[in-house]
C-alpha positions, 0 to 999 in steps of 0.5 A: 695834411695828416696829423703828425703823431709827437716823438721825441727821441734820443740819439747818440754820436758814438765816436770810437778812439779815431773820432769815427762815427758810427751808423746803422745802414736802415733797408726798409720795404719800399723805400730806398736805404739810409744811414742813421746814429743809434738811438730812437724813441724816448719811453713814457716815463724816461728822461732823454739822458736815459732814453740815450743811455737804453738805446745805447746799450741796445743797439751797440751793447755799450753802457756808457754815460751819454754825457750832456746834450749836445744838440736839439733837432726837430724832425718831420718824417714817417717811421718804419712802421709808416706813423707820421711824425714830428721828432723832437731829437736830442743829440748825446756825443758819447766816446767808445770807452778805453779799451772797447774794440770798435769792431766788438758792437753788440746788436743782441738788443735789437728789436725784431724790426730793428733785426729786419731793418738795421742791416749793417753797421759802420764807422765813418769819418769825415772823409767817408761821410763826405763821399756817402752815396746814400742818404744819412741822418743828421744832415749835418752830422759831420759838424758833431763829430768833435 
């Protein structure tokens, strides 16, 4: 078995004013797409809460406070970049400020890869979550949503 690289990260359940959650609709090379919420590695140096409030502002062009950590997961998979590795994911549920247009999210921060990859992106509720026909990371994600 290969050795698996550690990775801890930060994710964040972006809720708009609907309580909807929205995902990043991932298309990598040879692999069959999948849903995901923002977020993504923690940088040498940076605590979780501020790896949250990064990858916030550069995936969806919002800065708001992530508030407190809501859940821990760890995770076993193989990056985009095809790294093995065991993530340590902490959850921040972060509400859409008042006054921010759901349909305003700003993906100018993108990373290349993120470019090539994060085709899409969409607000979900229950209903929509429960009628996916594509895979969506966290599993349980529609147990976070209020």
């Amino acid at each position: 078995m290969a050795t698996r690289a550690s990775r801890p990260a930060a994710r964040i359940i972006l809720l708009d004013g609907a309580g909807r959650v929205l995902l990043f609709r991932f298309d990598p090379p040879g692999r069959p797409p999948f849903w995901c919420t923002a977020g993504g590695a923690v940088d040498h140096g940076e605590t979780f809460e501020q790896a949250a409030r990064r990858e916030l502002l550069e995936e969806t062009g919002i800065i708001a406070d992530p508030g407190p950590e809501i859940a821990r997961k760890q995770a076993e998979f193989i990056t985009i970049e095809g790294v093995p590795v065991i993530a340590d994911e902490r959850y921040f549920r972060v509400r859409l400020p008042a006054g921010t247009d759901p349909d305003a999210i700003d993906t100018g921060g993108h990373t290349e890869l993120e470019r090539a990859v994060m085709k899409s992106w969409r607000w979900f509720d229950r209903a929509a979550l429960a009628a996916m026909d594509e895979q969506f990371f966290p599993e349980d994600l529609a147990d976070f949503l209020d």
